[in-house]
C-alpha positions in Angstrom: 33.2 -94.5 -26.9 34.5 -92.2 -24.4 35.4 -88.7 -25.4 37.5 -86.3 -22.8 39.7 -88.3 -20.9 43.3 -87.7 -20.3 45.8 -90.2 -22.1 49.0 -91.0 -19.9 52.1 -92.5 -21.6 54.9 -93.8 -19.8 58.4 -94.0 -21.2 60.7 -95.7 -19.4 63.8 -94.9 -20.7 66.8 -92.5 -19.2 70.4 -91.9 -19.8 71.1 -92.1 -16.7 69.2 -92.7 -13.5 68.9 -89.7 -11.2 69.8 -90.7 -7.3 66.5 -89.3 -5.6 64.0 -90.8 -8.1 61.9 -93.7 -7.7 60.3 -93.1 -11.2 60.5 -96.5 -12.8 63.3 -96.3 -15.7 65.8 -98.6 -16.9 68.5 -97.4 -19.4 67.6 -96.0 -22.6 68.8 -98.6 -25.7 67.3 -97.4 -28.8 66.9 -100.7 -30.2 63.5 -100.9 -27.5 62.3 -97.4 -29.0 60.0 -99.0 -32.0 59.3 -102.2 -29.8 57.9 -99.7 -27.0 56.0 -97.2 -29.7 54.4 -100.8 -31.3 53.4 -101.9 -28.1 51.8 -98.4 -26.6 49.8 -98.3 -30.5 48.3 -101.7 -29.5 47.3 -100.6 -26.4 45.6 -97.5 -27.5 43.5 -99.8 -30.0 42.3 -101.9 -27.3 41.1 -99.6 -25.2 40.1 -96.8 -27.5 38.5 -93.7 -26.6 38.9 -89.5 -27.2 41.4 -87.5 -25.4 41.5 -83.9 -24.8 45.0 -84.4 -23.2 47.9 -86.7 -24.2 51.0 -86.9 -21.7 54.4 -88.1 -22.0 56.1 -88.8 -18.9 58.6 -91.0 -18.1 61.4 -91.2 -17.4 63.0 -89.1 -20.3 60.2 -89.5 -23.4 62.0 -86.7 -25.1 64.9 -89.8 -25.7 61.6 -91.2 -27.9 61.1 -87.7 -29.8 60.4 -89.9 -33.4 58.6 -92.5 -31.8 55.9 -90.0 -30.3 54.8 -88.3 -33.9 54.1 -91.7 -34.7 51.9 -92.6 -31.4 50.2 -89.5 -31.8 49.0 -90.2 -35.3 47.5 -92.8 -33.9 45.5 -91.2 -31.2 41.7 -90.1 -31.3 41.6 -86.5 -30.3 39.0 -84.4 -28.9 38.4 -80.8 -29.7 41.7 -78.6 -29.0 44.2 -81.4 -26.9 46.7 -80.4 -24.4 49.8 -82.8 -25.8 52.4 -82.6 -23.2 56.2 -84.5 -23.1 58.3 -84.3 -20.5 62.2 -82.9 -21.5 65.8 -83.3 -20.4 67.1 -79.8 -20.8 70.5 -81.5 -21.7 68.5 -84.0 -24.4 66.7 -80.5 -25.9 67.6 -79.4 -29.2 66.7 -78.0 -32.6 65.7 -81.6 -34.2 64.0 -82.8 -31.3 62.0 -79.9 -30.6 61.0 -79.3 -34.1 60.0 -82.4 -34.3 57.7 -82.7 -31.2 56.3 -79.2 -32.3 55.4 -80.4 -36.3 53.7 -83.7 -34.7 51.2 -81.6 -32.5 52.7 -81.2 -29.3 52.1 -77.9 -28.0 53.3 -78.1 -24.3 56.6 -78.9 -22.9 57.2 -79.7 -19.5 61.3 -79.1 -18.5 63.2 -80.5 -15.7 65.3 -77.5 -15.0 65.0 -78.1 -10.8 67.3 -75.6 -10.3 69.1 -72.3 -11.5 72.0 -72.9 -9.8 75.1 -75.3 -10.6 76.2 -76.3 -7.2 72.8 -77.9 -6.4 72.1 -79.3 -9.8 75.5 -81.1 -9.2 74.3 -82.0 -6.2 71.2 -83.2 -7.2 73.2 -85.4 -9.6 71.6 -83.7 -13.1 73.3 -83.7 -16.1 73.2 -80.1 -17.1 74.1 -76.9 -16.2 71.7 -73.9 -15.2 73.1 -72.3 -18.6 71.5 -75.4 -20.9 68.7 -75.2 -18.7 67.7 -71.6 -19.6 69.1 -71.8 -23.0 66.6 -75.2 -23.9 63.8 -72.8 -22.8 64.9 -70.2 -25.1 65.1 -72.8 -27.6 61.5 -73.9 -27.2 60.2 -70.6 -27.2 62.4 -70.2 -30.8 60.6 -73.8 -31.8 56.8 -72.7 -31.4 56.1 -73.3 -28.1 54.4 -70.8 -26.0 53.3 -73.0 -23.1 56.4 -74.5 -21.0 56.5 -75.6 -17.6 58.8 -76.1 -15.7 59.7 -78.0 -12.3 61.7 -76.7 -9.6 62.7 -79.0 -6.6 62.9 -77.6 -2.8 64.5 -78.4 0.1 67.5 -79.9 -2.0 71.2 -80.5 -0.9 72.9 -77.1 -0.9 69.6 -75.1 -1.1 69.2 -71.8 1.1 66.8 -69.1 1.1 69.2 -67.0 -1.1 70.1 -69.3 -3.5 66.3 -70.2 -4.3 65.7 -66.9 -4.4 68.1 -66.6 -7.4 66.7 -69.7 -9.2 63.0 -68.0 -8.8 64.1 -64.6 -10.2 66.1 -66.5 -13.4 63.2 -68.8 -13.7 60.5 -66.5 -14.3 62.7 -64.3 -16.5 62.2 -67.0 -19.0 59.2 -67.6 -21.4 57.6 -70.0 -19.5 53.9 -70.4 -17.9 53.4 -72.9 -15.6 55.8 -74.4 -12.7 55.6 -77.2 -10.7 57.4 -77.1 -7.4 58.4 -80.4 -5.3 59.9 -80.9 -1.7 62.8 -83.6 -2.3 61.3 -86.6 -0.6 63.8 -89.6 0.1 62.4 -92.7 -1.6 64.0 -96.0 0.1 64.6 -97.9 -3.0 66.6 -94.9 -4.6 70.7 -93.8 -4.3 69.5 -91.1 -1.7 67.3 -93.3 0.6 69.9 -95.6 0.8 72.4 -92.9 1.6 70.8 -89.7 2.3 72.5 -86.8 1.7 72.6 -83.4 4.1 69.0 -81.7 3.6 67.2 -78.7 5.3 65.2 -80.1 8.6 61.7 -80.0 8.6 61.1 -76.0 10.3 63.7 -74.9 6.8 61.8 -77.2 4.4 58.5 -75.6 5.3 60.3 -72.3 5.0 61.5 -72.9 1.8 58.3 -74.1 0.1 56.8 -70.7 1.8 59.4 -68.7 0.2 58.8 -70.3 -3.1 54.7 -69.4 -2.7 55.6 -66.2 -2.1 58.4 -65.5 -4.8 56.1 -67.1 -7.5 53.2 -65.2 -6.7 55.2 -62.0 -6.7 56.2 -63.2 -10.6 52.3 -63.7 -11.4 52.4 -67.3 -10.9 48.6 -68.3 -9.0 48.9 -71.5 -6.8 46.0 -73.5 -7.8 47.4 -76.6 -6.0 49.9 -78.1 -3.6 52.7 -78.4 -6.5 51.0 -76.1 -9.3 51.8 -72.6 -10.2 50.4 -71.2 -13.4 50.2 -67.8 -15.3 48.0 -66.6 -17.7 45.5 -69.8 -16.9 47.5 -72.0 -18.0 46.8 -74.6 -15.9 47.8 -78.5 -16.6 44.2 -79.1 -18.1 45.7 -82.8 -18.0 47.2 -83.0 -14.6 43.5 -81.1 -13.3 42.3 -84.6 -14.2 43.5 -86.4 -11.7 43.0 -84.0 -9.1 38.9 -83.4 -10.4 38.5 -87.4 -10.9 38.0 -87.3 -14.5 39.0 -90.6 -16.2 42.5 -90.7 -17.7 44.4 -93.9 -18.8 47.8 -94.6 -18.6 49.6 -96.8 -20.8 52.9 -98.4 -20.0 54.9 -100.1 -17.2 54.1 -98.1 -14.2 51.2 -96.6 -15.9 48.3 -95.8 -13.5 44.9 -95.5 -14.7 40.6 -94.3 -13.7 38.8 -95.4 -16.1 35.6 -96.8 -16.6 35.3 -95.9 -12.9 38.4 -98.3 -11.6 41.7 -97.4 -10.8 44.3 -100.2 -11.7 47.7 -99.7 -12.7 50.8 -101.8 -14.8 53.5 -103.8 -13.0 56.5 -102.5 -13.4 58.4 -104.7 -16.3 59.2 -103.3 -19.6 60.0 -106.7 -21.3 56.5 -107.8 -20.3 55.1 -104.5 -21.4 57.0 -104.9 -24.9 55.8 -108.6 -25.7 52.1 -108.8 -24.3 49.3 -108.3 -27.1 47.6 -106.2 -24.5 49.4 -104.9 -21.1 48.8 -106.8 -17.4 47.3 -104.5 -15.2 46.0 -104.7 -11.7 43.6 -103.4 -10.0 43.2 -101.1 -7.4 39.4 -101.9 -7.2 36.5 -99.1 -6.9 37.6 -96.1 -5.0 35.3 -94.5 -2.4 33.8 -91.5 -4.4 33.4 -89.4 -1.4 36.5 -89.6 0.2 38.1 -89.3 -3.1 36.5 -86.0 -4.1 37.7 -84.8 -0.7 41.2 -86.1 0.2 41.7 -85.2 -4.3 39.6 -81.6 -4.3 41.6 -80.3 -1.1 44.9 -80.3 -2.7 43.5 -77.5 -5.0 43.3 -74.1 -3.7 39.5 -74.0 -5.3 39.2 -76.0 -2.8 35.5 -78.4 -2.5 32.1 -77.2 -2.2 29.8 -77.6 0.6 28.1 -80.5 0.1 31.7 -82.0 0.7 32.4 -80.0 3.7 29.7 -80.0 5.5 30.0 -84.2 6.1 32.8 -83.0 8.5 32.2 -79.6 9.6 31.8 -80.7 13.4 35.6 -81.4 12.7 36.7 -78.2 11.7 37.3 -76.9 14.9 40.8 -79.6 15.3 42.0 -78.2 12.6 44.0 -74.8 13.4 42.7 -71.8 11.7 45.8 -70.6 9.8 45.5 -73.8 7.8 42.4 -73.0 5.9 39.4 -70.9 5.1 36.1 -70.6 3.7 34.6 -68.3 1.0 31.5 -68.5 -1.5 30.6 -71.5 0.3 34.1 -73.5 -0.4 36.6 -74.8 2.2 40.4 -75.1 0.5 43.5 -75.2 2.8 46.2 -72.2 3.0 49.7 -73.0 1.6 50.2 -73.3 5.6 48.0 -76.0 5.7 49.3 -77.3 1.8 52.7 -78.2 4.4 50.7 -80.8 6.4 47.3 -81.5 4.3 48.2 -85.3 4.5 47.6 -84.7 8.5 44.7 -82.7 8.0 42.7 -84.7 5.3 43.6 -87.7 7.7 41.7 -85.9 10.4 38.7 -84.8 8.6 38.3 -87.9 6.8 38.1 -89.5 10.3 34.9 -87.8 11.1 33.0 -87.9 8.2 29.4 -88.3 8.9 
């Protein structure tokens, strides 16, 4: 049996579908909630397996807040699991946090995006920077000492100042971890198809720059492209994807390496409901090498020398600002974080 591997859930269900995200969701009913929990419990049978990390994402999973103490009772832990669910700050409240908390969830991840109400309206959320701060609170009240949260850059509306402002409320509040996306327009979602004003490219970068600096100033460490954390707290169950330790997901949408294949689950919840065990496909055996590299260079620890080294003739393309060596390990700059796609391209190229 395998011990220590992630566990990824997907819940597919929202109130209401947000216009930049190509997350797959359909409309929460609640009559599906016990059909989906059934179905994720058979899947964990099948596949069994120990997991030192269980994560809800969705989707809004919080919508499933009973369903989850029951799919966790159901789940094989190892040692001292990170159990994370994704929340709705507007779907946050006593019941449902209580709830998560008494069935062993011990790490909240909250879509707050932003402090301020002009671009969350923008943004087309359904809450205020108010609930946002005050379903923090909330948790912290409920048990919960380790809360991330995500932030969203380069946003209709957003300037220097007014991220700025969303920094300094954010880290006023109990949380320890942040992740921090650039608003990228997906061609299938309400924004693709009708793209809003947005900074350019030169006041994106500056933005995501600003952010670095701001969360660093508020003893958040970057330990990867998206990733702020303080106190350690680190996602230990994102780290897995990042590190290539096996995790499987479970669920339409679900993507999975395990037993050292990556496949993944079409994107149909009324197959996903009715199958004994869920389709997936395959994404067939990945090259370990350029895996470790194109995966361990979104990290600030960067990869080792061994790695390197297959491409160090290669180094000298790449402009010095955008990375740096020490103790023997080459990780990029949060300059070169703005265009590692470009730069992993490159080195790739010339492995040896």
């Amino acid at each position: 049996m395998r011990s220590d591997g992630g566990l990824y859930i997907h819940v597919p269900f929202c109130r209401k579908k947000c216009p930049y995200c190509d997350f797959y969701s359909v409309g929460f009913r609640e009559e599906f909630s016990e059909k989906y929990a059934d179905a994720v419990i058979r899947n964990i049978r099948h596949y069994g397996g120990r997991f030192d990390s269980v994560y809800f994402g969705g989707g809004t999973p919080i919508l499933l807040y009973k369903e989850i103490l029951r799919i966790l009772e159901q789940i094989d832990f190892e040692g001292n699991a990170e159990i994370t669910v994704e929340c709705c700050p507007n779907e946050m409240n006593e019941q449902t946090l209580k709830t998560l908390r008494s069935a062993g969830v011990n790490r909240l991840s909250v879509g707050v995006q932003s402090l301020c109400d002009g671009e969350l309206s923008a943004l087309g959320r359904n809450h205020s920077a108010r609930e946002a701060e005050n379903s923090v609170l909330l948790a912290e009240k409920s048990g919960f000492d380790n809360i991330s949260a995500d932030l969203m850059l380069a946003t209709p509306q957003q300037t220097a100042q007014t991220l700025k402002n969303t920094i300094n409320r954010l880290c006023a509040l109990p949380i320890t971890h942040v992740s921090a996306y650039i608003l990228k327009l997906e061609p299938n979602t309400v924004f693709g198809k009708n793209p809003p004003p947005l900074p350019d490219e030169d006041e994106t970068a500056e933005l995501y720059l600003l952010a670095v600096e701001e969360l660093e100033k508020h003893g958040f460490y970057q330990y990867e492209i998206s990733s702020f954390a303080r106190d350690g707290k680190f996602s230990r169950h994102n780290l897995k994807y990042w590190k290539r330790n096996e995790y499987l997901g479970i669920g339409p949408a679900a993507h999975s390496f395990w037993g050292g294949e990556r496949f993944y689950v079409p994107r149909r919840l009324k197959e996903f409901l009715s199958a004994e065990i869920q389709e997936v496909v395959s994404d067939g055996v990945p090259n370990a090498l350029e895996e470790e590299i194109m995966l361990g260079l979104r990290l600030s620890d960067g990869i080792p020398r061994r790695l390197w080294e297959r491409f160090s003739k290669a180094l000298p393309l790449v402009p010095e600002k955008y990375y740096r060596i020490s103790d023997d390990r080459l990780s990029l700059t949060s300059e070169g974080f703005l265009v590692s796609n470009e730069i992993i391209a490159l080195l790739l190229s010339k492995l040896q």
